[in-house]
PDB file of N, CA, C and O in Angstrom:
ATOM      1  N   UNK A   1       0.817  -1.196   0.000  1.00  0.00           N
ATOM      2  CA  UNK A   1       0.000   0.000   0.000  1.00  0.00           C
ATOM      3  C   UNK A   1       0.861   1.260   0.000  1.00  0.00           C
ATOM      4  O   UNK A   1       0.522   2.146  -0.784  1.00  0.00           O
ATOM      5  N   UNK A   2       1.986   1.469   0.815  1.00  0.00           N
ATOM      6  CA  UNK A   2       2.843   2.689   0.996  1.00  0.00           C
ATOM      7  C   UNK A   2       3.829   2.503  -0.579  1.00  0.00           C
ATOM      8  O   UNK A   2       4.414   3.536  -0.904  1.00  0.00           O
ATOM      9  N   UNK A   3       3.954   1.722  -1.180  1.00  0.00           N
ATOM     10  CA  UNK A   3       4.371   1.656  -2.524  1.00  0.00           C
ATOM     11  C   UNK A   3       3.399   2.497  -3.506  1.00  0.00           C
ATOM     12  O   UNK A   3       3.804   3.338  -4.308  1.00  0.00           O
ATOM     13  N   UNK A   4       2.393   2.221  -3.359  1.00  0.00           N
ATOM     14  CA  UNK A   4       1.329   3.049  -4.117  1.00  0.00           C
ATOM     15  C   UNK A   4       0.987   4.743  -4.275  1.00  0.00           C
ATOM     16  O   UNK A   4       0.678   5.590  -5.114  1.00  0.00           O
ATOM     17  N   UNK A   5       1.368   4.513  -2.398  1.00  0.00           N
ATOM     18  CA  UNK A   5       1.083   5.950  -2.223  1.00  0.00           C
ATOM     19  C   UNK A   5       2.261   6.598  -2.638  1.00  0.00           C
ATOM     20  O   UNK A   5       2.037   7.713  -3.109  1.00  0.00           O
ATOM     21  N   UNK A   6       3.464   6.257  -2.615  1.00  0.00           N
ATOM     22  CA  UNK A   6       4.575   6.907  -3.247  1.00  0.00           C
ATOM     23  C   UNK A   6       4.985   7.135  -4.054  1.00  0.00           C
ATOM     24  O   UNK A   6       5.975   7.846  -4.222  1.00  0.00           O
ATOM     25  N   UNK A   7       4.159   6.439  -5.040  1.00  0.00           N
ATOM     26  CA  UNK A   7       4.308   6.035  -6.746  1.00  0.00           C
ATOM     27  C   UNK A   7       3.416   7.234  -7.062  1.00  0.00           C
ATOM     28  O   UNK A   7       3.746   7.792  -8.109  1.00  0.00           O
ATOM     29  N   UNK A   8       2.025   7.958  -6.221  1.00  0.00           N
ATOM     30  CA  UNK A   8       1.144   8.685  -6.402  1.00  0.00           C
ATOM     31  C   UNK A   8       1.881  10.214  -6.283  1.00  0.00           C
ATOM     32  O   UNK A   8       1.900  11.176  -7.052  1.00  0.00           O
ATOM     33  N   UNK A   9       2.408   9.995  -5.096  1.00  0.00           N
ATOM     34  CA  UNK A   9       3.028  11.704  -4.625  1.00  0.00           C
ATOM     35  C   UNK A   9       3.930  11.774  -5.778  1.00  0.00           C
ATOM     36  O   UNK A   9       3.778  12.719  -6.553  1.00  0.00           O
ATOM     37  N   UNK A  10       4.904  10.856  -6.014  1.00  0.00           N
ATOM     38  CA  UNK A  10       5.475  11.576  -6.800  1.00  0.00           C
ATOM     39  C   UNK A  10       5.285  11.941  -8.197  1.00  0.00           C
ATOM     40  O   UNK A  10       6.013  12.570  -8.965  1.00  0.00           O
ATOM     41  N   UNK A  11       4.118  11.393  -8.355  1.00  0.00           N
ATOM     42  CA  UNK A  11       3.566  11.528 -10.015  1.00  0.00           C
ATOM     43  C   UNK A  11       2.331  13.085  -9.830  1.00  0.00           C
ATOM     44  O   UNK A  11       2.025  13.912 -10.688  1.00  0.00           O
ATOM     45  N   UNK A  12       1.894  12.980  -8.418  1.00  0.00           N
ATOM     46  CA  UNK A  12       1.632  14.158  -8.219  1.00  0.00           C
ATOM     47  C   UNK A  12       2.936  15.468  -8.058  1.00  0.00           C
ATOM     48  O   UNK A  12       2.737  16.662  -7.836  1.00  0.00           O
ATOM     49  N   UNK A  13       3.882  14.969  -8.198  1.00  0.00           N
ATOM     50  CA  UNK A  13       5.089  16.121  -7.821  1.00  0.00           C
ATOM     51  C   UNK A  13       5.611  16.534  -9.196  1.00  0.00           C
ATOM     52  O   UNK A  13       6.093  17.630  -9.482  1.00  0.00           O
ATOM     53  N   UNK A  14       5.442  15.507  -9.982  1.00  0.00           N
ATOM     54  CA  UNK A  14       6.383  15.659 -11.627  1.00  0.00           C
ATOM     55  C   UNK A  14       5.112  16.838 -12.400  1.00  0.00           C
ATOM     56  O   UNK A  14       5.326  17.876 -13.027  1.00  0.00           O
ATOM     57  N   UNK A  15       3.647  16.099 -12.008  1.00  0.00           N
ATOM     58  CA  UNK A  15       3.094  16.997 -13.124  1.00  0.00           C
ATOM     59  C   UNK A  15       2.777  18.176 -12.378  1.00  0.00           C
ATOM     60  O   UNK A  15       1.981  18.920 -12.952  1.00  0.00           O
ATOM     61  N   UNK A  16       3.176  18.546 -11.273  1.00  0.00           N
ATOM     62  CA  UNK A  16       2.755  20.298 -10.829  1.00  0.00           C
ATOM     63  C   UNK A  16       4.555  20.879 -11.250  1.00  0.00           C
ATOM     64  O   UNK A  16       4.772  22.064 -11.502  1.00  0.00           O
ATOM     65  N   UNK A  17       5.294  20.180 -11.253  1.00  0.00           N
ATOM     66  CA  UNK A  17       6.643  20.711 -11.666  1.00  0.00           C
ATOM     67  C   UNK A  17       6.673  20.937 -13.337  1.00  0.00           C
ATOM     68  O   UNK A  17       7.317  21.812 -13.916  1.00  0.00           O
ATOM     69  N   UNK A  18       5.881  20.006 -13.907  1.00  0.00           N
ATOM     70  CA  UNK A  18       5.489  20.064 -15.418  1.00  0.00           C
ATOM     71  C   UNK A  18       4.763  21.381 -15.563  1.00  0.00           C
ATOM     72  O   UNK A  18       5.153  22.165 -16.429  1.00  0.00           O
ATOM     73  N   UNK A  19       3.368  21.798 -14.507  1.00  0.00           N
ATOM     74  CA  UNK A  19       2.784  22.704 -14.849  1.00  0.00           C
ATOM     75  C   UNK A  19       3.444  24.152 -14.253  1.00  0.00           C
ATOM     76  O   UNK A  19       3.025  25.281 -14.508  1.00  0.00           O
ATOM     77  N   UNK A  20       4.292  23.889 -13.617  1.00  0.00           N
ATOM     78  CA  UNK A  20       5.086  25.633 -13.206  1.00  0.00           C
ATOM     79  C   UNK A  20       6.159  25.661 -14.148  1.00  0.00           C
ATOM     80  O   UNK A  20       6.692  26.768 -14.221  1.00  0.00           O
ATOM     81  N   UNK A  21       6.850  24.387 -15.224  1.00  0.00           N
ATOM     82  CA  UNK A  21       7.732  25.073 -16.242  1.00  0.00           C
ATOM     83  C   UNK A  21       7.197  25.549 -17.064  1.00  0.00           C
ATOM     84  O   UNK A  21       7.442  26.691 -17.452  1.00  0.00           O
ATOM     85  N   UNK A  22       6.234  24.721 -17.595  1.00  0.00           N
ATOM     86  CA  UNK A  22       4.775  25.033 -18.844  1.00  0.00           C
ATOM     87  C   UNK A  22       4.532  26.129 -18.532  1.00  0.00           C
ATOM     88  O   UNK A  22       5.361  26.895 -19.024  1.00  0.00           O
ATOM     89  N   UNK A  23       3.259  26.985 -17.518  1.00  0.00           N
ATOM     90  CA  UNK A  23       2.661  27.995 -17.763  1.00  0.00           C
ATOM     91  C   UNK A  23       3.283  29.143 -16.869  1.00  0.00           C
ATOM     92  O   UNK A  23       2.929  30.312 -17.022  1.00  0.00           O
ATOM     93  N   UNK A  24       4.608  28.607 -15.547  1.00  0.00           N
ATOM     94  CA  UNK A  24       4.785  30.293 -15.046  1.00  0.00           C
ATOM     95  C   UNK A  24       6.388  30.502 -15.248  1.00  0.00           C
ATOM     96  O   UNK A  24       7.112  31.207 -14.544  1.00  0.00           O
ATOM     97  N   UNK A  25       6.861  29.543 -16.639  1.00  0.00           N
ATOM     98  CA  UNK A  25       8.207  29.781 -16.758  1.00  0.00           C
ATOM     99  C   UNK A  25       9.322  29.350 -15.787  1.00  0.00           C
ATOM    100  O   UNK A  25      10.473  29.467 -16.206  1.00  0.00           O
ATOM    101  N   UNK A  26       9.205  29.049 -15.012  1.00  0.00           N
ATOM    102  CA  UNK A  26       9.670  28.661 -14.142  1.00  0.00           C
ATOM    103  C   UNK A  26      11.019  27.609 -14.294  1.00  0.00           C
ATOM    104  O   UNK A  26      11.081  26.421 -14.611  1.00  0.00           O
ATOM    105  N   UNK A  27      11.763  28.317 -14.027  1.00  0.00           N
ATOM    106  CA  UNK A  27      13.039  26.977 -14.089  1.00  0.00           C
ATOM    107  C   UNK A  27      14.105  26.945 -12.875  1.00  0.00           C
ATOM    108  O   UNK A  27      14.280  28.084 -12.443  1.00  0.00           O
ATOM    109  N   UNK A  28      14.714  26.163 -12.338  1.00  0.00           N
ATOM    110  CA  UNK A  28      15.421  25.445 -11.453  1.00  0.00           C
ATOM    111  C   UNK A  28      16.568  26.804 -11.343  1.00  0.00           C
ATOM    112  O   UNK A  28      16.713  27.633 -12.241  1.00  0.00           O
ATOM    113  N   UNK A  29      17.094  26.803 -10.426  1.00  0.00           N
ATOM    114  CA  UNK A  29      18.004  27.854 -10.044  1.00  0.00           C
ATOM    115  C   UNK A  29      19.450  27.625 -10.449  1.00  0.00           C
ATOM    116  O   UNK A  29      20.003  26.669  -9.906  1.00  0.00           O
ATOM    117  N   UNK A  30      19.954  28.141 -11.069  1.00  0.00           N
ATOM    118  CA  UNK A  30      21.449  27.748 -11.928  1.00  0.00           C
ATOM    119  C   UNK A  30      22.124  27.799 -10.597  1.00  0.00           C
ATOM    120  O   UNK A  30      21.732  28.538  -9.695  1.00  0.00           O
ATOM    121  N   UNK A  31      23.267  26.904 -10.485  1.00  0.00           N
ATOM    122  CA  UNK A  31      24.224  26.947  -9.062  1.00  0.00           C
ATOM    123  C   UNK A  31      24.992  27.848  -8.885  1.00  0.00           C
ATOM    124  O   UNK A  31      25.920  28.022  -9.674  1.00  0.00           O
ATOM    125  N   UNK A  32      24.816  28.596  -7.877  1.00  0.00           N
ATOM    126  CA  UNK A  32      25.843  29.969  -7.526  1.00  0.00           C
ATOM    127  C   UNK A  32      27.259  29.744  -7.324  1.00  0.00           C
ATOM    128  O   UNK A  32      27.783  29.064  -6.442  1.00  0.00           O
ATOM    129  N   UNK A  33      27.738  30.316  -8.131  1.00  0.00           N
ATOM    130  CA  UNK A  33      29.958  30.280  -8.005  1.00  0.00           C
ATOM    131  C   UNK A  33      29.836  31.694  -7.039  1.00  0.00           C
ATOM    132  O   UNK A  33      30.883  32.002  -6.469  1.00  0.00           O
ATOM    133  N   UNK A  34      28.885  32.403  -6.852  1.00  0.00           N
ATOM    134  CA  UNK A  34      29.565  33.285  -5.919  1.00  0.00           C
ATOM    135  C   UNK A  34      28.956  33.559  -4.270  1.00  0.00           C
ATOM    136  O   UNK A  34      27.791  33.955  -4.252  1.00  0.00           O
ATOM    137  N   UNK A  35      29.623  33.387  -2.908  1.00  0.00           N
ATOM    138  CA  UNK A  35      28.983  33.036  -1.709  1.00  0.00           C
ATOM    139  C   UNK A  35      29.872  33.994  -0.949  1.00  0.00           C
ATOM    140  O   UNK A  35      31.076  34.204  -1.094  1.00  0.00           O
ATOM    141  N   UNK A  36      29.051  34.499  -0.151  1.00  0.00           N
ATOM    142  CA  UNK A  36      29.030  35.327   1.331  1.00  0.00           C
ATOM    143  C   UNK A  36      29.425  34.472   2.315  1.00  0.00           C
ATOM    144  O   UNK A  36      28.376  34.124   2.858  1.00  0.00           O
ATOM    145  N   UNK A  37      30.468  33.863   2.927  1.00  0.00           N
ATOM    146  CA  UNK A  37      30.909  33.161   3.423  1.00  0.00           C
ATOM    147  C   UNK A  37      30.779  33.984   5.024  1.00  0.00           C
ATOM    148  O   UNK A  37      30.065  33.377   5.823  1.00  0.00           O
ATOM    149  N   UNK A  38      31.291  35.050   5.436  1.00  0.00           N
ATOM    150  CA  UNK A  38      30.876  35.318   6.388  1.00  0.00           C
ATOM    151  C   UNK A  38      31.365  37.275   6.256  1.00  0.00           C
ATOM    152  O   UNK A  38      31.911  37.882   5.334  1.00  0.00           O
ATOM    153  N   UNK A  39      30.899  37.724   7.518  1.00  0.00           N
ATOM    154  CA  UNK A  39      30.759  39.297   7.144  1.00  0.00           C
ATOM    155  C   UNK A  39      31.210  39.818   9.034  1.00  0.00           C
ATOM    156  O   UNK A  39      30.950  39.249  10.094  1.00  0.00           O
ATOM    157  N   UNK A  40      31.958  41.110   8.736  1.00  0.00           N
ATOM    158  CA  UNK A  40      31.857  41.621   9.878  1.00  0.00           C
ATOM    159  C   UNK A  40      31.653  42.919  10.165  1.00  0.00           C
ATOM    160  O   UNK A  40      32.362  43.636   9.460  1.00  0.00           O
ATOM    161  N   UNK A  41      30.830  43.630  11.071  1.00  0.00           N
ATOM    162  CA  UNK A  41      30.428  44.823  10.956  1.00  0.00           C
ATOM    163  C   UNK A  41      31.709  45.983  12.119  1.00  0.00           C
ATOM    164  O   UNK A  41      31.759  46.162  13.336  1.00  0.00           O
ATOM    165  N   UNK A  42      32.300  46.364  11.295  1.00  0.00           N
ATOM    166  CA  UNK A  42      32.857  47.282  11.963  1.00  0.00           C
ATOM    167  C   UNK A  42      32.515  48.450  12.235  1.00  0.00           C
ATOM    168  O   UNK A  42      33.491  49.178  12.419  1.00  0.00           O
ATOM    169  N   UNK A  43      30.895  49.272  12.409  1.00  0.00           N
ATOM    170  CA  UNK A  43      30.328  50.705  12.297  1.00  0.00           C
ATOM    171  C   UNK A  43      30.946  51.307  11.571  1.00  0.00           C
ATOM    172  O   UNK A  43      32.024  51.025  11.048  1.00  0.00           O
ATOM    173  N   UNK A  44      30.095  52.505  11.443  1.00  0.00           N
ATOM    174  CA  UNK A  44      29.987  53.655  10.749  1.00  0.00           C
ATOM    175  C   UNK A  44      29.992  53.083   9.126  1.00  0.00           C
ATOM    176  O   UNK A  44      30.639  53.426   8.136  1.00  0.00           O
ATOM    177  N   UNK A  45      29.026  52.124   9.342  1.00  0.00           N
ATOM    178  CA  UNK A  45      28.889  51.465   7.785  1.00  0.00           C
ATOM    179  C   UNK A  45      30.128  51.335   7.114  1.00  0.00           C
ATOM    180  O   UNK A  45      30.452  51.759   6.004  1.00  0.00           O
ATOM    181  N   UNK A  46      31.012  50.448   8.257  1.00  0.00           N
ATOM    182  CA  UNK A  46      32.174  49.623   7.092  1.00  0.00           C
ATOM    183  C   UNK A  46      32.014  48.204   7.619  1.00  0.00           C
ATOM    184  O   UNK A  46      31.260  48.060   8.581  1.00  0.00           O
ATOM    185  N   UNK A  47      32.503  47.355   7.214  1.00  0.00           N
ATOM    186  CA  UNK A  47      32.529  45.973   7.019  1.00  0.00           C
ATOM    187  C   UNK A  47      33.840  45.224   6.647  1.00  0.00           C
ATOM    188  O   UNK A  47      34.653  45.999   6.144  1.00  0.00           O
ATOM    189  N   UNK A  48      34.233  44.088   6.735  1.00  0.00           N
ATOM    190  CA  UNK A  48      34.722  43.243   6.276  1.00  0.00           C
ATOM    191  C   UNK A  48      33.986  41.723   5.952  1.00  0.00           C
ATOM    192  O   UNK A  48      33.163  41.244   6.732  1.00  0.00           O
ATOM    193  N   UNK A  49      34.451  40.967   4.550  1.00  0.00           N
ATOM    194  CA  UNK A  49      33.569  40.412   4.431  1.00  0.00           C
ATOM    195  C   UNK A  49      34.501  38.998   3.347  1.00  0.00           C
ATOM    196  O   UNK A  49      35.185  39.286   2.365  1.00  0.00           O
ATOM    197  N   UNK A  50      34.366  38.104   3.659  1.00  0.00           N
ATOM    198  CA  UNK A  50      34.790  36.495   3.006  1.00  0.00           C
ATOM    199  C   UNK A  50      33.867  36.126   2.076  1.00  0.00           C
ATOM    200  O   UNK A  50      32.701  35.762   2.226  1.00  0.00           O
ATOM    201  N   UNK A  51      34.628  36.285   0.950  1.00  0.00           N
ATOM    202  CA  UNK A  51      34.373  36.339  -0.441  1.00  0.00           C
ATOM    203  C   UNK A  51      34.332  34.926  -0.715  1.00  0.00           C
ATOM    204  O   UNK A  51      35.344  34.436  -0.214  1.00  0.00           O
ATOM    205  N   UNK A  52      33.699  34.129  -1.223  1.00  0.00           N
ATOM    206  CA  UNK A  52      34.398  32.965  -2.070  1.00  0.00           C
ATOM    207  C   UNK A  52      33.801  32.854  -3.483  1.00  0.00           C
ATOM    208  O   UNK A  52      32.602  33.088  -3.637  1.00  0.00           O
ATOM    209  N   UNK A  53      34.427  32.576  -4.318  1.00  0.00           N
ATOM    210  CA  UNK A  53      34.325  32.531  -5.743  1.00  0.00           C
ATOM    211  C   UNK A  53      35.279  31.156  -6.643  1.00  0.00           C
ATOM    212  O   UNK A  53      36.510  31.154  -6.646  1.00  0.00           O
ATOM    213  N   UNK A  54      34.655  30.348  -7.171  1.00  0.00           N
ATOM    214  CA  UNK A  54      35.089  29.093  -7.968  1.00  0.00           C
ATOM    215  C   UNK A  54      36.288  29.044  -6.924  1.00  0.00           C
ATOM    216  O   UNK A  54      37.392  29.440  -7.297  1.00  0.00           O
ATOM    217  N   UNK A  55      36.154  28.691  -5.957  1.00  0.00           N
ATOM    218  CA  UNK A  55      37.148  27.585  -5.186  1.00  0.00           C
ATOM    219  C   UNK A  55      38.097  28.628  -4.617  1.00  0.00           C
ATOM    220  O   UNK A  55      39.070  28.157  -4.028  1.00  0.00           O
ATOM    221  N   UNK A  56      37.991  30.141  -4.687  1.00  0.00           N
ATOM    222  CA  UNK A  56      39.339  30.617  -4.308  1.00  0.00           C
ATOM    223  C   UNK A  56      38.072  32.048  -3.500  1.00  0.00           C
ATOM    224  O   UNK A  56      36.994  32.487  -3.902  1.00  0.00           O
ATOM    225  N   UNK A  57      39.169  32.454  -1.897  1.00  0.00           N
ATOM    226  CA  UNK A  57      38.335  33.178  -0.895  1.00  0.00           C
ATOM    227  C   UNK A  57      38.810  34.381  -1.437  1.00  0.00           C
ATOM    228  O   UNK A  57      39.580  34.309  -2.395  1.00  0.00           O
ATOM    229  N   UNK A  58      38.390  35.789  -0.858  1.00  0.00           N
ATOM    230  CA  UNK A  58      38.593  37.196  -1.143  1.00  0.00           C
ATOM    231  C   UNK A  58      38.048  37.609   0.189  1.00  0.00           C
ATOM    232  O   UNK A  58      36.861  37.454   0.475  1.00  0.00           O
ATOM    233  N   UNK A  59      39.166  38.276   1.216  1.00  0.00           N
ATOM    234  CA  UNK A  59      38.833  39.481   2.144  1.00  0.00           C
ATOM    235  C   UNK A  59      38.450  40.670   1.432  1.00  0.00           C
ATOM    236  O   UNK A  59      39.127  41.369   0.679  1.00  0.00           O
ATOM    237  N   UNK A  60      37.316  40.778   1.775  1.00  0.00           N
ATOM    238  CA  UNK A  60      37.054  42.614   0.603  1.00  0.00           C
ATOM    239  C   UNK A  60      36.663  43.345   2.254  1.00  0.00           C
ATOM    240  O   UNK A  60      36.709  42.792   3.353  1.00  0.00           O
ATOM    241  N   UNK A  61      36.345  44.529   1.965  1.00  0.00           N
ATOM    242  CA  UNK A  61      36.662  45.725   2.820  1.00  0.00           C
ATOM    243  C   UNK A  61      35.410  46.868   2.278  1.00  0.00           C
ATOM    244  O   UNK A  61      35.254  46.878   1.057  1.00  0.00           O
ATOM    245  N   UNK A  62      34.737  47.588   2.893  1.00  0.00           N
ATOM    246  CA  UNK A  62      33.858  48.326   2.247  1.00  0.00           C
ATOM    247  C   UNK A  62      33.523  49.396   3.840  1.00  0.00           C
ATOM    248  O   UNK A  62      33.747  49.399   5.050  1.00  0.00           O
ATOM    249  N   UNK A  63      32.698  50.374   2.519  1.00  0.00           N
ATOM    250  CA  UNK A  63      32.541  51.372   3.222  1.00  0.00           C
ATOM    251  C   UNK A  63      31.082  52.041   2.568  1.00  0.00           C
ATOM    252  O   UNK A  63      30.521  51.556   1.585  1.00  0.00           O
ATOM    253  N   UNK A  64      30.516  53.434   3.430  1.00  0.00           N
ATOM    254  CA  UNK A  64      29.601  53.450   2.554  1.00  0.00           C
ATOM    255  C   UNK A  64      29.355  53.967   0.841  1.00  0.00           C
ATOM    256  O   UNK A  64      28.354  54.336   0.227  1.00  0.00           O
ATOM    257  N   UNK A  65      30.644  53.802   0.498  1.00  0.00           N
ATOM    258  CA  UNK A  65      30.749  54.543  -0.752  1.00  0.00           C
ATOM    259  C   UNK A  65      31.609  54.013  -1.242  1.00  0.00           C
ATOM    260  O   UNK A  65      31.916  54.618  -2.269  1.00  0.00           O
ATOM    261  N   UNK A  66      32.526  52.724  -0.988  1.00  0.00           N
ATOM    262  CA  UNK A  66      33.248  51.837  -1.573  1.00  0.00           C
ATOM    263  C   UNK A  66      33.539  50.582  -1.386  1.00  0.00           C
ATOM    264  O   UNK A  66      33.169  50.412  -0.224  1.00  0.00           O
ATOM    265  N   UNK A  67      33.985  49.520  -1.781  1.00  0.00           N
ATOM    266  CA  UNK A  67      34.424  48.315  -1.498  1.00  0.00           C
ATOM    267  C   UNK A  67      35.767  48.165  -2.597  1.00  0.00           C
ATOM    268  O   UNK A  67      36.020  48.483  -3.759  1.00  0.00           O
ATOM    269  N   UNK A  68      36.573  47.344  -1.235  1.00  0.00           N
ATOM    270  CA  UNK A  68      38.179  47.034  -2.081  1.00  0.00           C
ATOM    271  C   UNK A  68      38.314  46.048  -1.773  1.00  0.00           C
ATOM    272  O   UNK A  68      37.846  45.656  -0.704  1.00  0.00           O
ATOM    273  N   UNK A  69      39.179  45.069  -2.791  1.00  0.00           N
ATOM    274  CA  UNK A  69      39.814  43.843  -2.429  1.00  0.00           C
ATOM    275  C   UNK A  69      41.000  43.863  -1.334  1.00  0.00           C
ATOM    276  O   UNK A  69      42.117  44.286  -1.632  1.00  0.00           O
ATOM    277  N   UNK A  70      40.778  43.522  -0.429  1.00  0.00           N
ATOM    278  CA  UNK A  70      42.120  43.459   0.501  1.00  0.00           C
ATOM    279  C   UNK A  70      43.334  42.563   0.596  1.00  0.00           C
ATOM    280  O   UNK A  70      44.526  42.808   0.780  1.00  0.00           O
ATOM    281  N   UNK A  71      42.413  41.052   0.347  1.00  0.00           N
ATOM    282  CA  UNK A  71      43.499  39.791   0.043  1.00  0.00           C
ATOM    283  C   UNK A  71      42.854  39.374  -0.510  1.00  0.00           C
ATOM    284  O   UNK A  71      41.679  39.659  -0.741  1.00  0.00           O
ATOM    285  N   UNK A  72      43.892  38.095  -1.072  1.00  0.00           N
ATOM    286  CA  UNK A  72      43.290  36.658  -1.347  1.00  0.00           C
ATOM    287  C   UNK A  72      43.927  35.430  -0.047  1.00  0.00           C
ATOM    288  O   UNK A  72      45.061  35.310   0.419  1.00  0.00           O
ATOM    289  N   UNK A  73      42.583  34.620   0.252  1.00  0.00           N
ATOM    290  CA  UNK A  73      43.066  34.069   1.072  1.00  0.00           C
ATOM    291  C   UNK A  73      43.228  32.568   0.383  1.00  0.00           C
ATOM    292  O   UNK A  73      42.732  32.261  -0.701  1.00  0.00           O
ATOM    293  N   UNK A  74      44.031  31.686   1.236  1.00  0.00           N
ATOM    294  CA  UNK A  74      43.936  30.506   0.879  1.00  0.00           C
ATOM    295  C   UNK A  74      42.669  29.651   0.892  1.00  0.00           C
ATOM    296  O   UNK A  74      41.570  29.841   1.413  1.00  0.00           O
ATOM    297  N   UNK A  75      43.158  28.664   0.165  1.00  0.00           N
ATOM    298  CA  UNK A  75      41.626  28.053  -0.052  1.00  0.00           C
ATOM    299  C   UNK A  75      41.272  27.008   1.278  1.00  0.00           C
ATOM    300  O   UNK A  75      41.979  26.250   1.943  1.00  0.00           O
ATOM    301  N   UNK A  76      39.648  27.403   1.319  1.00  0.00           N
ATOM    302  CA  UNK A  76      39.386  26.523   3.120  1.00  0.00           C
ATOM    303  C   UNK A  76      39.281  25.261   2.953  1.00  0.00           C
ATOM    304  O   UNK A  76      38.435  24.964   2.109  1.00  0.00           O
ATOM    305  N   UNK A  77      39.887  24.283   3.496  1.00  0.00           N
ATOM    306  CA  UNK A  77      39.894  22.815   3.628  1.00  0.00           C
ATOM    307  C   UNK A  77      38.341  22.721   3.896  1.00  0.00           C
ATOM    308  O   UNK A  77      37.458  23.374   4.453  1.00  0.00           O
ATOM    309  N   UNK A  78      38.550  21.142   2.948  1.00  0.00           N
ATOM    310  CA  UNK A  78      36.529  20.698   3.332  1.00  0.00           C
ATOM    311  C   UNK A  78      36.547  20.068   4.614  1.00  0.00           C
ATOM    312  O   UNK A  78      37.469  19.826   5.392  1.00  0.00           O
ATOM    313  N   UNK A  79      35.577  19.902   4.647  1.00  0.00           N
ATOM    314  CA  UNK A  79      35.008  19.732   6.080  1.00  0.00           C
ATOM    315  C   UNK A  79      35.884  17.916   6.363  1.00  0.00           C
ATOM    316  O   UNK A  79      36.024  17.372   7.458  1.00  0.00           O
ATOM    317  N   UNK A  80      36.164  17.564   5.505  1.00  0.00           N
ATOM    318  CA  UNK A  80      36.395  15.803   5.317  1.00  0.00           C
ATOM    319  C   UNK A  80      37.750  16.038   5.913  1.00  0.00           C
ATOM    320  O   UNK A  80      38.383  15.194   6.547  1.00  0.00           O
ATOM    321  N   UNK A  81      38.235  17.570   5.585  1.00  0.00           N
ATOM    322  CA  UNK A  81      39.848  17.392   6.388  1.00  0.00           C
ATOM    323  C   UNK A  81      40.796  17.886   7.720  1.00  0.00           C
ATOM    324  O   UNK A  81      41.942  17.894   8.167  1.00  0.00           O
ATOM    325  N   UNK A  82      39.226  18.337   8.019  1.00  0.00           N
ATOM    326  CA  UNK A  82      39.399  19.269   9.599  1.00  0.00           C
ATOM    327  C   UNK A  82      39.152  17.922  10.156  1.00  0.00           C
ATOM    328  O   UNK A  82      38.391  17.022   9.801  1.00  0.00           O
ATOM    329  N   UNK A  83      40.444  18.079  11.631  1.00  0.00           N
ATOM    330  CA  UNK A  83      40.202  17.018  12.650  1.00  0.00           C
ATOM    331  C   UNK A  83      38.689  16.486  13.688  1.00  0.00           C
ATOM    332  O   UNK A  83      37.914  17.244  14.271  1.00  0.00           O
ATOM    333  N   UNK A  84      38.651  15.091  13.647  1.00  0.00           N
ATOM    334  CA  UNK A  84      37.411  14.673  14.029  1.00  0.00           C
ATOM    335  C   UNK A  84      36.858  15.551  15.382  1.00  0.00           C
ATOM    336  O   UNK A  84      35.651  15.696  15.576  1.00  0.00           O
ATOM    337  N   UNK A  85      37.681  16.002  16.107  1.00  0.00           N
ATOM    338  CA  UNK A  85      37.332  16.807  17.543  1.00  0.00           C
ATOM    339  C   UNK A  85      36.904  17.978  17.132  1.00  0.00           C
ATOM    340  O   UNK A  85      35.994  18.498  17.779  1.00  0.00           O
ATOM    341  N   UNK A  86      37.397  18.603  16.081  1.00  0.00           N
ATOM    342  CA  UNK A  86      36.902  20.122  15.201  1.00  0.00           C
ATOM    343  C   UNK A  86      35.193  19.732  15.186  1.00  0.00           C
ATOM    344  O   UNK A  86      34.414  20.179  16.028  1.00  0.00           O
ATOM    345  N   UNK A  87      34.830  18.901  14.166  1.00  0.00           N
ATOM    346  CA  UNK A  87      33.483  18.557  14.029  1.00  0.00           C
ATOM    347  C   UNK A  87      32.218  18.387  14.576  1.00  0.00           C
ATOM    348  O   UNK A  87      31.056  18.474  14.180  1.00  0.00           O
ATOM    349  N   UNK A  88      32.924  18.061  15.830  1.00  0.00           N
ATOM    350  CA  UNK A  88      31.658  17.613  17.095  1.00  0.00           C
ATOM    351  C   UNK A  88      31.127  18.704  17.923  1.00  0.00           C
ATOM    352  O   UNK A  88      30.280  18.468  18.785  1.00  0.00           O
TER     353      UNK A  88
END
């Protein structure tokens, strides 16, 4: 019986995904190369902020009327290579 019903949802899932490409254009979100990794607020509307872009980080620097590249940082180890005590 739970075979059935799953065979149902998802045939109910394909044709409402059929009907939002069909009539509201709708398409899947292309994968972002560019991420806000993290940000810091230093007042008077400046910031620092971890850039990452295709595999390589950027410290940028901003203000309310500019932003500069400051560094490039090295690239962050994945998570598979930080020590098991890091993780927990």
């Amino acid at each position: 019986m739970q075979s059935n019903t799953r065979f149902a949802m998802t045939s109910i899932a394909e044709r409402c995904l059929g009907v939002l490409k069909r009539y509201a254009g709708w398409r899947p979100r292309p994968t972002r190369q560019l991420r806000l990794c993290e940000t810091l607020a230093l007042g008077e509307r400046r910031f620092l902020a971890v850039v990452e872009f295709e595999q390589q980080r950027f410290l940028v620097g901003g203000t309310g009327t500019s932003v500069a590249l400051l560094s490039q940082l090295p690239a962050a180890p994945s998570a598979a290579a930080w020590p098991k005590e890091s993780r927990e």
